[in-house]
DRENPA-3360 file (N, C-alpha, C; in nm, 2 decimals, always signed):
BEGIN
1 = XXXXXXXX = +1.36/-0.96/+0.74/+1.42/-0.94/+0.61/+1.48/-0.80/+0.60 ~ +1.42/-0.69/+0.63/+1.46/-0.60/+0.61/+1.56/-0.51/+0.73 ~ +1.52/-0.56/+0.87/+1.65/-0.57/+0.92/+1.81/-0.65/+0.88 ~ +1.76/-0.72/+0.81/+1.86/-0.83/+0.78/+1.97/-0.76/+0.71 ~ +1.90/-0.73/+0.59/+1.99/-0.65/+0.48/+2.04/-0.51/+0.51 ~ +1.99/-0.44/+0.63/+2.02/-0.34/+0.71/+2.16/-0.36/+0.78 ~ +2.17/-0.48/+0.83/+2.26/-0.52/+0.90/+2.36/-0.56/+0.77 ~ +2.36/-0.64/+0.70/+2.40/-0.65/+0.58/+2.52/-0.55/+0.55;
9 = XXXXXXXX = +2.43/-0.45/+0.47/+2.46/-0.36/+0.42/+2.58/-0.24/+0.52 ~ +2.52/-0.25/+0.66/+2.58/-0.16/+0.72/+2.71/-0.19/+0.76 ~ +2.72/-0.32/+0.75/+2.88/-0.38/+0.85/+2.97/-0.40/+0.71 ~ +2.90/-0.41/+0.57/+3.02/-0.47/+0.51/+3.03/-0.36/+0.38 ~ +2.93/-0.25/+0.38/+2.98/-0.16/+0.25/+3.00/-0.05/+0.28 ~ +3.09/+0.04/+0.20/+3.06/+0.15/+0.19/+2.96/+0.23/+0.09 ~ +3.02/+0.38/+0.09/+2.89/+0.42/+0.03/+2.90/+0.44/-0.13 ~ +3.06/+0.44/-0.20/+3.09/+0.38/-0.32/+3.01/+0.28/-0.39;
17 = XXXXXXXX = +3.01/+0.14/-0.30/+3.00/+0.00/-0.33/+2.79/+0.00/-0.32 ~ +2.74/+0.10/-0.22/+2.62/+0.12/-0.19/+2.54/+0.14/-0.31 ~ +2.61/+0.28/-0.40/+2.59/+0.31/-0.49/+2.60/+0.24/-0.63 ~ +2.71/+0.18/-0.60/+2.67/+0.08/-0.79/+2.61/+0.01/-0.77 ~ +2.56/-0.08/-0.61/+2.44/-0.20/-0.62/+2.34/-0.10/-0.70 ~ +2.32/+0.02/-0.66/+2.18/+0.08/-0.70/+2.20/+0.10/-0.83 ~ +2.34/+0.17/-0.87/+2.31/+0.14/-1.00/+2.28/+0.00/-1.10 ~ +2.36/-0.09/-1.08/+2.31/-0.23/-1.08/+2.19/-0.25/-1.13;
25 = XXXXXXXX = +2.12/-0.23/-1.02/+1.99/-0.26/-1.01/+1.86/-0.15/-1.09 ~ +1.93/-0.06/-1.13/+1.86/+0.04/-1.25/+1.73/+0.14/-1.09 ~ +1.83/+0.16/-1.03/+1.70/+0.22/-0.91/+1.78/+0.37/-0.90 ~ +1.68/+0.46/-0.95/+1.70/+0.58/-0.93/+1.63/+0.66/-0.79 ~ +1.68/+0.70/-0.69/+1.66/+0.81/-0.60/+1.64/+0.90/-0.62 ~ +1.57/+0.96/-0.50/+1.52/+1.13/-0.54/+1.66/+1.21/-0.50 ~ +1.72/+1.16/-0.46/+1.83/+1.27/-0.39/+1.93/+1.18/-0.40 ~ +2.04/+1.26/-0.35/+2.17/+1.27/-0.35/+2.24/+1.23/-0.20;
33 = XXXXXXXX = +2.27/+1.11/-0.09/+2.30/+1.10/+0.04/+2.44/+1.11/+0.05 ~ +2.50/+1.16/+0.12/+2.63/+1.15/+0.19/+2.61/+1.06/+0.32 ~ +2.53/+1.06/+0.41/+2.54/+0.98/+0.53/+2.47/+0.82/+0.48 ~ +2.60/+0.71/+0.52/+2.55/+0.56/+0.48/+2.43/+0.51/+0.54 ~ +2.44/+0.54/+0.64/+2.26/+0.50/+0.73/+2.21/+0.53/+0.63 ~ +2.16/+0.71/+0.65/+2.02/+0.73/+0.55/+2.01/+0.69/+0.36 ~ +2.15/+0.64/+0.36/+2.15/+0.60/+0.19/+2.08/+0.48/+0.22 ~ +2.13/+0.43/+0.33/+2.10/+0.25/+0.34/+1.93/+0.24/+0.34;
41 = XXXXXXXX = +1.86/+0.31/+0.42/+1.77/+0.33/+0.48/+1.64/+0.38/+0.34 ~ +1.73/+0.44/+0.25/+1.67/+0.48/+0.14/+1.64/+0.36/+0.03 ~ +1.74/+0.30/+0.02/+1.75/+0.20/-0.08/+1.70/+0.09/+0.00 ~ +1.67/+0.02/+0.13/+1.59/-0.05/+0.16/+1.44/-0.03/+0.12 ~ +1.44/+0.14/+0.16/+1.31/+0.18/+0.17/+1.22/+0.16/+0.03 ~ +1.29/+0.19/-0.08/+1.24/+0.16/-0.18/+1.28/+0.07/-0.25 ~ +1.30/-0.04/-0.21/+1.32/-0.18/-0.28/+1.22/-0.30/-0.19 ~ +1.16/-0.22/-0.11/+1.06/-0.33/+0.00/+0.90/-0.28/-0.07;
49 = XXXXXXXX = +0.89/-0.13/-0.10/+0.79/-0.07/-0.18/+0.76/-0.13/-0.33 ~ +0.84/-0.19/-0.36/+0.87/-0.19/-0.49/+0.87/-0.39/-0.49 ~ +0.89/-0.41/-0.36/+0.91/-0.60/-0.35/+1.05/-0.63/-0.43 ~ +1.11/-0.58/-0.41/+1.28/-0.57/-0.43/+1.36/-0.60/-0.34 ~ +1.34/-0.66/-0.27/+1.42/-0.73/-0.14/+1.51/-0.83/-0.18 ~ +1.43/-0.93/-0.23/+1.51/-1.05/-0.29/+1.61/-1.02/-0.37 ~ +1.57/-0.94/-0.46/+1.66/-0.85/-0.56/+1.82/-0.80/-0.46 ~ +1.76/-0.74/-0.42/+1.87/-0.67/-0.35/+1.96/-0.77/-0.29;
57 = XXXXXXXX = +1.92/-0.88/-0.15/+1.97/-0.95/-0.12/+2.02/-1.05/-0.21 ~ +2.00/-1.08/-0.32/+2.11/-1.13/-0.43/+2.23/-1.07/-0.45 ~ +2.18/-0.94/-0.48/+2.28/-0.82/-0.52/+2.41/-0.84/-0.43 ~ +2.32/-0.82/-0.30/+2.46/-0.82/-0.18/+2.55/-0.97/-0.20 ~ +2.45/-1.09/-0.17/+2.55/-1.17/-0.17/+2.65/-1.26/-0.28 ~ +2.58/-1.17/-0.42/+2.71/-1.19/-0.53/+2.82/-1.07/-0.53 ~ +2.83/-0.96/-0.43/+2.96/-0.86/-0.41/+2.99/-0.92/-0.26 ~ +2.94/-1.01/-0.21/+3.03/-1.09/-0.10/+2.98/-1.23/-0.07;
65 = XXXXXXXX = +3.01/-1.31/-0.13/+2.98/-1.43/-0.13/+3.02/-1.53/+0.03 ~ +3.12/-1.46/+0.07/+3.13/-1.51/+0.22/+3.03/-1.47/+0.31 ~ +2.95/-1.41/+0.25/+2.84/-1.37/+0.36/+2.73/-1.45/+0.39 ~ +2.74/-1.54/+0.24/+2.65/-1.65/+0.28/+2.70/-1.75/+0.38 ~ +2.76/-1.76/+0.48/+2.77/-1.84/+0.56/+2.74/-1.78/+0.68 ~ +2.66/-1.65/+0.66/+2.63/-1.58/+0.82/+2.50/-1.68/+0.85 ~ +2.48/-1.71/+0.98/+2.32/-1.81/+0.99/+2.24/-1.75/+0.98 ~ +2.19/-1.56/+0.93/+2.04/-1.54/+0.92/+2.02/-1.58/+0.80;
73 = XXXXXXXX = +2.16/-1.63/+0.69/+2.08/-1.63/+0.57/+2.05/-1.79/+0.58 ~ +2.12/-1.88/+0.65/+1.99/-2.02/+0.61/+1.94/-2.05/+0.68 ~ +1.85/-1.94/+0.76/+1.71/-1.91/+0.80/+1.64/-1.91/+0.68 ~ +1.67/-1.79/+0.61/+1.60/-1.75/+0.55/+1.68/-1.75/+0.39 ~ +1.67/-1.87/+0.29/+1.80/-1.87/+0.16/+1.73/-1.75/+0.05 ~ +1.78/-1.75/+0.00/+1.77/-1.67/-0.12/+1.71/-1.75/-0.24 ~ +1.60/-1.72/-0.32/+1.50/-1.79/-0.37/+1.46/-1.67/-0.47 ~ +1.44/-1.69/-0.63/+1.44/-1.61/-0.72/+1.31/-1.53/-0.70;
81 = XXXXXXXX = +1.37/-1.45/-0.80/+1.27/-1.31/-0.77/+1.13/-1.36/-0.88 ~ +1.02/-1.32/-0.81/+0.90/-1.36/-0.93/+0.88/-1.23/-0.99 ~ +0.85/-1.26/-1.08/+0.78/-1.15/-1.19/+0.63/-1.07/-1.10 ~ +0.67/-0.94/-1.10/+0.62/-0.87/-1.01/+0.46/-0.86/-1.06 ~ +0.36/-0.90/-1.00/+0.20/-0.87/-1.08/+0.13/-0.77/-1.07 ~ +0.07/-0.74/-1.21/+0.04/-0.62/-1.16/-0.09/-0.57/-1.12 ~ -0.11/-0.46/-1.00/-0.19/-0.41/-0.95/-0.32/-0.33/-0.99 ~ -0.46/-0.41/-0.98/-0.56/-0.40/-0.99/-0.59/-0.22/-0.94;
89 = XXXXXXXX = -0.62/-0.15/-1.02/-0.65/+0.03/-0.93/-0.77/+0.02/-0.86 ~ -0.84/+0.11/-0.86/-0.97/+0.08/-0.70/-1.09/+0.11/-0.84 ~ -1.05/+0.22/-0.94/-1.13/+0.25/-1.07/-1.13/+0.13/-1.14 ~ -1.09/+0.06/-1.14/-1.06/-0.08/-1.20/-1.13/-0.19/-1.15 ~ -1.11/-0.24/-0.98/-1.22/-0.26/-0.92/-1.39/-0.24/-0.92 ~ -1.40/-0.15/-0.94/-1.56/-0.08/-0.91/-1.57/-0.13/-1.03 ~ -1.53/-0.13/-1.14/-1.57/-0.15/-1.27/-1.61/-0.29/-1.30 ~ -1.49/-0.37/-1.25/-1.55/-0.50/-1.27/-1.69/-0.55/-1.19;
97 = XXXXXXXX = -1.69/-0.46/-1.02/-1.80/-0.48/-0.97/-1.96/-0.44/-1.05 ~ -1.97/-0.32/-1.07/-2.08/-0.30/-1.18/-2.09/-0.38/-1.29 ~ -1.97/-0.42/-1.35/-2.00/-0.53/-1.49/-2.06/-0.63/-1.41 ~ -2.03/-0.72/-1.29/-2.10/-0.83/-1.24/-2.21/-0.78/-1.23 ~ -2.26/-0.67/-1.14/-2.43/-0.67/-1.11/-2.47/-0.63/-1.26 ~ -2.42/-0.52/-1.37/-2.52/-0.53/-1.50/-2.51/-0.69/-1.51 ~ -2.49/-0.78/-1.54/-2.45/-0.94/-1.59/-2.56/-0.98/-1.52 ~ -2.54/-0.98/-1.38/-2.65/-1.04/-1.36/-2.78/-0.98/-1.33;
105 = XXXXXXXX = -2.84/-0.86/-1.35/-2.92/-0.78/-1.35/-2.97/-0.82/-1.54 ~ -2.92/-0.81/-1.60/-2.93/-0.87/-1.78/-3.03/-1.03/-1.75 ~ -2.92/-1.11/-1.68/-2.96/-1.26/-1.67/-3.15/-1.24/-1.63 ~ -3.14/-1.17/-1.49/-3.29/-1.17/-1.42/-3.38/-1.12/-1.52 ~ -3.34/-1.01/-1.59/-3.43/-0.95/-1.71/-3.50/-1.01/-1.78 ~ -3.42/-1.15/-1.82/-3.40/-1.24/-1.96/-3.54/-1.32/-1.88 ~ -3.50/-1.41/-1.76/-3.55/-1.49/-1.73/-3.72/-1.42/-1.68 ~ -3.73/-1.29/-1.64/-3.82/-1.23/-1.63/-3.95/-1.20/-1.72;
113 = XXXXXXXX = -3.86/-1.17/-1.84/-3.92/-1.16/-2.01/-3.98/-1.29/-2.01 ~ -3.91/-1.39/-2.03/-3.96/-1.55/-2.05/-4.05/-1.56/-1.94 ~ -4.07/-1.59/-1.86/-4.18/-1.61/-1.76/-4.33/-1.52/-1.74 ~ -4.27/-1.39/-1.74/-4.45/-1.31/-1.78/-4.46/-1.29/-1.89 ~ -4.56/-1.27/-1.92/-4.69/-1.18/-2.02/-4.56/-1.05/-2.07 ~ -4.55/-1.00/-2.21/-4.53/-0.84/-2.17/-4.61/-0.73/-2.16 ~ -4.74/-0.75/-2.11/-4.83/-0.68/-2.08/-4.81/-0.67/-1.88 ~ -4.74/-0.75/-1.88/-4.77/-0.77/-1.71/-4.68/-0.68/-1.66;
121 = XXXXXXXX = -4.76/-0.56/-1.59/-4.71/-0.42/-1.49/-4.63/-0.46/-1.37 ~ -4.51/-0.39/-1.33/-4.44/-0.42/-1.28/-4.39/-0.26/-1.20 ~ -4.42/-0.24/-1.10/-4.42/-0.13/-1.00/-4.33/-0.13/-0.88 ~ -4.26/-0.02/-0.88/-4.14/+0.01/-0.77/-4.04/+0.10/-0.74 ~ -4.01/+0.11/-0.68/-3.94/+0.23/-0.63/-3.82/+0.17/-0.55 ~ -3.67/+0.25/-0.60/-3.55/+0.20/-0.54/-3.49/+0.35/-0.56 ~ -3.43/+0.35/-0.43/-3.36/+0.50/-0.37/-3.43/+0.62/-0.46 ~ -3.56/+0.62/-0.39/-3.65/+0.72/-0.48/-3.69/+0.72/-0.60;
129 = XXXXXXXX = -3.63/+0.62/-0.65/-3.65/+0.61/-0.86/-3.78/+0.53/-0.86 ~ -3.87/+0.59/-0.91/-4.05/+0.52/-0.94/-4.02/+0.45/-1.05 ~ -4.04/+0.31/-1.08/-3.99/+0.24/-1.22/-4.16/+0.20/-1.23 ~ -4.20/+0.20/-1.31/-4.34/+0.15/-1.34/-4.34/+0.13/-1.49 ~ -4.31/-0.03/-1.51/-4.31/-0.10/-1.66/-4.33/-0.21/-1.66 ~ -4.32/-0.27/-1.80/-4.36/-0.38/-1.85/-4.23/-0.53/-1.82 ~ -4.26/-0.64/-1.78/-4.20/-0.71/-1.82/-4.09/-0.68/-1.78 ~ -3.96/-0.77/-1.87/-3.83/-0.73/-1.82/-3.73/-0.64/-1.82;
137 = XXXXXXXX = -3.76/-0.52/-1.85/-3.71/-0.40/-1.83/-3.77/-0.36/-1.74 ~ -3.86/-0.37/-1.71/-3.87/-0.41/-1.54/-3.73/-0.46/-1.43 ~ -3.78/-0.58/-1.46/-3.71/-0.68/-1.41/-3.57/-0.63/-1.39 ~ -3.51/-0.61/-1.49/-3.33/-0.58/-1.52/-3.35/-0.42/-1.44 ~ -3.41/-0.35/-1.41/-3.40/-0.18/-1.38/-3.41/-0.25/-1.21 ~ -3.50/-0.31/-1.15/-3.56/-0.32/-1.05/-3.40/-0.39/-0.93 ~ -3.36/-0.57/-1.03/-3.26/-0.60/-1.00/-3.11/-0.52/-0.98 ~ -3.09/-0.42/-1.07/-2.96/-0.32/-1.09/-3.00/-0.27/-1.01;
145 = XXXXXXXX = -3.05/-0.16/-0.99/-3.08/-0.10/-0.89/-3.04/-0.15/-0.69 ~ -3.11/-0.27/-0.68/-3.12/-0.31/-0.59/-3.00/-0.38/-0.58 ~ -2.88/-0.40/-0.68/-2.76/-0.50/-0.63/-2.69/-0.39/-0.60 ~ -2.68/-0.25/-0.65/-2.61/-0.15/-0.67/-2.63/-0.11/-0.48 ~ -2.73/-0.11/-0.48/-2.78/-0.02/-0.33/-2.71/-0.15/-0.26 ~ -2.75/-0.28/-0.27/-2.66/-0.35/-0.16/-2.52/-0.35/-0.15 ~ -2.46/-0.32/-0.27/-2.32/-0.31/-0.25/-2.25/-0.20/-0.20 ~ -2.34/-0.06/-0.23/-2.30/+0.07/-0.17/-2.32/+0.05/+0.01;
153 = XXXXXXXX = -2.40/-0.03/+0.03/-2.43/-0.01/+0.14/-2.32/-0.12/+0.24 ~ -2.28/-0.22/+0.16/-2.24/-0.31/+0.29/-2.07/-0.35/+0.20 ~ -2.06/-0.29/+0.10/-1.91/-0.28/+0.08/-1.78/-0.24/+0.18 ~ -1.71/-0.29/+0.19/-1.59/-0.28/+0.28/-1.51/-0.19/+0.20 ~ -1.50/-0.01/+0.29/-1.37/+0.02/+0.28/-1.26/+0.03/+0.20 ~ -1.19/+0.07/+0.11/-1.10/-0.03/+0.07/-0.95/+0.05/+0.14 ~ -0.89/-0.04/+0.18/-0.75/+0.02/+0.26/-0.60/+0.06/+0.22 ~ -0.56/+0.14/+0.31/-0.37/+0.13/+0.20/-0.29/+0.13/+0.32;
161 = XXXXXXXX = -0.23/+0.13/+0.35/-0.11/+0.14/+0.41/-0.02/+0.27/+0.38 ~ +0.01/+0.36/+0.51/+0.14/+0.44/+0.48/+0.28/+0.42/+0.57 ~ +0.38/+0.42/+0.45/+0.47/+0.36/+0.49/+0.58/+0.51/+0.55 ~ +0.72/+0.50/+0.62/+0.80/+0.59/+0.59/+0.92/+0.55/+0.73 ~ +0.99/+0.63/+0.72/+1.07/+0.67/+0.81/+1.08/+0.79/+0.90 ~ +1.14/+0.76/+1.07/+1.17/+0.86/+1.08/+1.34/+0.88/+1.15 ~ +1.36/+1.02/+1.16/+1.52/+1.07/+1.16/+1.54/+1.14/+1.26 ~ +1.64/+1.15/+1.29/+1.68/+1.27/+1.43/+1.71/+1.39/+1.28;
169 = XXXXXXXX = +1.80/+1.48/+1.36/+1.85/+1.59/+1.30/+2.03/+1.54/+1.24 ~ +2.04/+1.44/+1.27/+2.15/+1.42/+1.25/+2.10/+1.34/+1.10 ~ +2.01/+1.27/+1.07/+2.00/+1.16/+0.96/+2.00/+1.00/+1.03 ~ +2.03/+1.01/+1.16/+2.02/+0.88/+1.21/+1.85/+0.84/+1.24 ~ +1.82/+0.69/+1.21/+1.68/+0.68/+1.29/+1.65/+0.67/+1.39 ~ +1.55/+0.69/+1.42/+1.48/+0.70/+1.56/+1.40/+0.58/+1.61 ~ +1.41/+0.47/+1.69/+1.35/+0.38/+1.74/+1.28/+0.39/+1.82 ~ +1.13/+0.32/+1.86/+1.06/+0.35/+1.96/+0.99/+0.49/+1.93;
177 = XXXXXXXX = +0.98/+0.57/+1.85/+0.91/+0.67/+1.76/+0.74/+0.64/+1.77 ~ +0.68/+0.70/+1.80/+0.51/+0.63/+1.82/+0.47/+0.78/+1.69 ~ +0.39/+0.67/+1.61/+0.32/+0.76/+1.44/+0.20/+0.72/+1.40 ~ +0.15/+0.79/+1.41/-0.04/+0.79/+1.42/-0.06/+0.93/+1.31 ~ -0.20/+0.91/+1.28/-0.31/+1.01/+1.15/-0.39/+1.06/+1.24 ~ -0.41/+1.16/+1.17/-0.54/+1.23/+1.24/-0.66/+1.15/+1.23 ~ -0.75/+1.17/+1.32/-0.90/+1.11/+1.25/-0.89/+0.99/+1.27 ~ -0.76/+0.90/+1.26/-0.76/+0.72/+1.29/-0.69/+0.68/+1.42;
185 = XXXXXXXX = -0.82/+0.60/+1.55/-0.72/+0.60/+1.66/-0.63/+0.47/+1.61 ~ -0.52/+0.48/+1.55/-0.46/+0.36/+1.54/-0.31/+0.38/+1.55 ~ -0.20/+0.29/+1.63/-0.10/+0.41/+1.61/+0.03/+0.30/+1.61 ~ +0.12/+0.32/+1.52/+0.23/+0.22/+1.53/+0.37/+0.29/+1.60 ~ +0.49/+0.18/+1.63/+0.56/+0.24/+1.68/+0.70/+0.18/+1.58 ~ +0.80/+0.30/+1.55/+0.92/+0.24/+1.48/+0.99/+0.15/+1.50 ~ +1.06/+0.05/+1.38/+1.17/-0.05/+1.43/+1.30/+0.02/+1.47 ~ +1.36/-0.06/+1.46/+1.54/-0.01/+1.47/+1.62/+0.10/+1.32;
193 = XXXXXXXX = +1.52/+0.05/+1.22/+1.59/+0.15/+1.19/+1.49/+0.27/+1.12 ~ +1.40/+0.29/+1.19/+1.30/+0.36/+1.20/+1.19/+0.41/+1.10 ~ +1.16/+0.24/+1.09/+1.09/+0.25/+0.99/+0.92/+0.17/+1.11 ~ +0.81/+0.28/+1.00/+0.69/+0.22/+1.00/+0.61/+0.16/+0.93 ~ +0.46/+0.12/+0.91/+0.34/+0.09/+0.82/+0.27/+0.09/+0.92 ~ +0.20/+0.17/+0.86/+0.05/+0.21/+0.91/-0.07/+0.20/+0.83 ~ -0.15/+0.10/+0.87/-0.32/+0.09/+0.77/-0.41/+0.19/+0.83 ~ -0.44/+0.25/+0.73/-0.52/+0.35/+0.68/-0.64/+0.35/+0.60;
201 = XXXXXXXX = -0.72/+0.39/+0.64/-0.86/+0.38/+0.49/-0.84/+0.48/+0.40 ~ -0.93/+0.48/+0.27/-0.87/+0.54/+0.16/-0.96/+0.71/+0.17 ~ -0.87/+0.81/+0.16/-0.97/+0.95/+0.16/-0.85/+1.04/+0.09 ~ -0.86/+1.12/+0.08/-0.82/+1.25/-0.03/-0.68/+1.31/+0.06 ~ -0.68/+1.32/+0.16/-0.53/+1.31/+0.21/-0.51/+1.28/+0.38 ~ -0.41/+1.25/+0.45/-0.34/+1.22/+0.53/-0.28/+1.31/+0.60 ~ -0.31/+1.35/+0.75/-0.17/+1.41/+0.82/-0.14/+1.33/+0.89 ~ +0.02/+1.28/+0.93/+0.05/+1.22/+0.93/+0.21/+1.25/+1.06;
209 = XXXXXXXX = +0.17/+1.20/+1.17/+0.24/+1.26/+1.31/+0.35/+1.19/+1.37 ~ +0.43/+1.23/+1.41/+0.54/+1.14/+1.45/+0.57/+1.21/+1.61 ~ +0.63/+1.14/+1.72/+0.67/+1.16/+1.81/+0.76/+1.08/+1.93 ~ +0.81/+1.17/+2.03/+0.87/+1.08/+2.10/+0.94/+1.17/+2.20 ~ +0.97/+1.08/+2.33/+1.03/+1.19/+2.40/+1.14/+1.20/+2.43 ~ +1.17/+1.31/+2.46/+1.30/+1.41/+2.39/+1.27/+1.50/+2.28 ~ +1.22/+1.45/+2.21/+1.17/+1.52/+2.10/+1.08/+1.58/+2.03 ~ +1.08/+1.72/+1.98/+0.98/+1.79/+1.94/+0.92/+1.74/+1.84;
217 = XXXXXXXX = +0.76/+1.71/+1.82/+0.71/+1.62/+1.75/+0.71/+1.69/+1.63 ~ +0.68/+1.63/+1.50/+0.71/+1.66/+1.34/+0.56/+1.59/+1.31 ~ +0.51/+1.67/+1.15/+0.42/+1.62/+1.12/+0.42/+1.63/+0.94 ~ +0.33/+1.57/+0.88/+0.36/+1.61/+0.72/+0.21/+1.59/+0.67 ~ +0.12/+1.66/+0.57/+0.01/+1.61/+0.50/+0.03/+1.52/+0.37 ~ +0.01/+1.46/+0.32/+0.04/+1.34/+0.19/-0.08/+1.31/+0.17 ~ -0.11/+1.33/+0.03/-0.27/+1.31/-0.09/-0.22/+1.14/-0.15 ~ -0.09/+1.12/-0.12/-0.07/+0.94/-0.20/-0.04/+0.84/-0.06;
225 = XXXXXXXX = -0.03/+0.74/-0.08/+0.04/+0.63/-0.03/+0.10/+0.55/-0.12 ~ +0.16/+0.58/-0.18/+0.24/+0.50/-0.30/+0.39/+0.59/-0.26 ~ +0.41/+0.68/-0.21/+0.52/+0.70/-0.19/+0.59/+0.71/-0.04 ~ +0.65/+0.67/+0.03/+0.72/+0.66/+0.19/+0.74/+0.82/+0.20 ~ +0.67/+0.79/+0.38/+0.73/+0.93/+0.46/+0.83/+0.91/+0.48 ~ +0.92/+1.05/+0.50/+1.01/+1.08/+0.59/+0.99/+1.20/+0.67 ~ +0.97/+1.15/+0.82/+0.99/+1.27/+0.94/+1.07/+1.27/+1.02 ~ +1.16/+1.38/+1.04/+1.24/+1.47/+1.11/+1.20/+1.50/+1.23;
233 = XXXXX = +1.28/+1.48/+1.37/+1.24/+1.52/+1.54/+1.34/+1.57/+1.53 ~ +1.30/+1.68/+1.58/+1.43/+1.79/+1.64/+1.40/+1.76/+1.79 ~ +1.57/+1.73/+1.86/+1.63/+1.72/+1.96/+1.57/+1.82/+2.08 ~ +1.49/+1.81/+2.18/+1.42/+1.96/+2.30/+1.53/+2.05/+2.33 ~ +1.65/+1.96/+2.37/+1.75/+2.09/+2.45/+1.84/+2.11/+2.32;
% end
């Protein structure tokens, strides 16, 4: 898809026509491009971030309607855009996770209370905390505890992806580009128009390496993944 509209975009606009799709489309850029690659490359880049593809490839094929007869599009037709959903935060996550274990840590309590005496001693120890009580406050401290400790312990991770491009010195991309993190052996290599994604686990920031030969390798540190790299190889000789 996103070569698609690369190709698209590159054979049949200029950088005029480039520019009022975007305006069009209410998409503001950080900058200002003169070269149509890296505009192209820009407004792909953040309309795939954003799940704006479809978007876009409407865009294009109501300012050229003969293009719908090229065959990658009925490979692939053009099909309305869904209403974008919105995204769950990780603080957001954990939260609902704790409301489940208090919920059911409450439930065991209940059923705890109803079944003993509340005279009946109840003794234990979870990650060092001595609980020694009655009944179901017992029960509910003993349970929490213990759903809390299993979930810390055998929870997955949670992952992101970093996205970007890379460039020569000229603004053209670089293909065949190999971009890897520090700390993660994991390493992808650029498409055609020199773009990546790379999965990542989640930590406080990223360096973030590009390379290739011929060219002097480039690197960048980034605290988000919500926003695409861009790295620069400068040319050896």
């Amino acid at each position: 898809m996103r070569k698609k509209l690369y190709d698209l975009l590159e054979q049949s606009f200029e950088i005029p026509e480039i520019n009022e799709i975007i305006f069009s489309m209410g998409i503001q850029l950080d900058r200002t491009f003169n070269n149509r690659t890296e505009l192209i490359i820009a407004l792909i880049t953040y309309c795939e971030h954003r799940e704006m593809l479809k978007l876009l490839e409407q865009e294009i094929f109501e300012r050229r309607p003969n293009l719908k007869g090229n065959s990658m599009d009925k490979k692939e037709p053009v099909q309305p855009v869904k209403p974008q959903k919105s995204e769950t935060t990780r603080d957001e996550k954990l939260a609902n996770i704790y409301i489940k274990i208090f919920a059911i840590s409450a439930f065991v309590a209940i059923v705890i209370y109803l079944i003993l005496p509340s005279s009946t001693l109840i003794e234990g120890t979870i990650n060092g905390l001595k609980i020694n009580t009655t009944g179901g406050v017992a029960g509910f401290l003993l349970c929490f505890f213990a759903l809390v400790f299993f979930y810390q312990k055998h929870a997955i991770q949670e992952k992101s992806a970093i996205t970007g491009n890379v460039f020569d010195e000229e603004n053209s991309p670089i293909t065949g580009a190999t971009v890897f993190v520090d700390g993660i052996d994991r390493k992808k290599t650029t498409d055609e128009t020199g773009w990546f994604t790379l999965e990542v686990e989640q930590r406080a920031e990223w360096t973030v390496r590009a390379s290739k030969e011929s060219y002097l390798s480039a690197s960048t540190t980034i605290k988000t993944t919500d926003i695409p790299v861009t790295l620069v190889l400068k040319n050896r000789h």
